[in-house]
C-alpha positions as CSV (number, residue, x, y, z in Angstrom):
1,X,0.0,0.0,0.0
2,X,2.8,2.6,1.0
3,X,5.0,1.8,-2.1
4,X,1.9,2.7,-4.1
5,X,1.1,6.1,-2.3
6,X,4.8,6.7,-2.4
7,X,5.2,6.0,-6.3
8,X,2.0,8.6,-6.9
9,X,3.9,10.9,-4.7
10,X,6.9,10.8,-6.5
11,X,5.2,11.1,-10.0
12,X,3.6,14.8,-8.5
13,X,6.6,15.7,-7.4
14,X,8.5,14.7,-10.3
15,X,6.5,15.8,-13.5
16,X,3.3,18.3,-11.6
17,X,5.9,20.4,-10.0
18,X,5.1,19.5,-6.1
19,X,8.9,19.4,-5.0
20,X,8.2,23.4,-4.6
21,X,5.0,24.9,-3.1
22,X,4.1,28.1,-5.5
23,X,1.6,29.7,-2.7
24,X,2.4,30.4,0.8
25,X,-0.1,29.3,3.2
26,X,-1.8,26.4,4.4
27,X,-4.9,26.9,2.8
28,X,-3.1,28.1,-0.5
29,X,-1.1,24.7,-0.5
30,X,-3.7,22.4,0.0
31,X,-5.0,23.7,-3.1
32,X,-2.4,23.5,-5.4
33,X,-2.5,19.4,-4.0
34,X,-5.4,19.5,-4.7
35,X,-5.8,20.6,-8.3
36,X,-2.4,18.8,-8.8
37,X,-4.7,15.6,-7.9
38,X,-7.5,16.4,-10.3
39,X,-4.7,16.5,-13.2
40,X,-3.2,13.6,-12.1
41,X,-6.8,11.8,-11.9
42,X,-7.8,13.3,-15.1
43,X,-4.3,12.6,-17.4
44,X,-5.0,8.8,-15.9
45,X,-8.6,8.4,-16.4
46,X,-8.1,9.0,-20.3
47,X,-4.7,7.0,-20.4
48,X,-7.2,3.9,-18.9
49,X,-10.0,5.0,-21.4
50,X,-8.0,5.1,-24.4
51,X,-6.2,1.5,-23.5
52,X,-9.9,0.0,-23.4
């Protein structure tokens, strides 16, 4: 379960630009996981559509 989280973690951080926070506060931050979740959900959702 962890390496799974961890792997999902590392792909934000690595190609939705989540090693560096672009808003200061805690509110601010949570939103920019947020969104970076949605594109993340989104970019997959099609990759499994078009494979089926």
């Amino acid at each position: 379960m962890r390496g799974r989280i961890e792997k999902i973690f590392g792909t934000w951080k690595r190609s939705y630009g989540l090693r560096r926070m672009r808003w200061r506060g805690l509110a601010k931050a949570a939103l920019q996981v947020h969104l970076t979740a949605i594109a993340y959900n989104l970019k997959r959702g099609l990759t499994i559509i078009a494979a089926a």
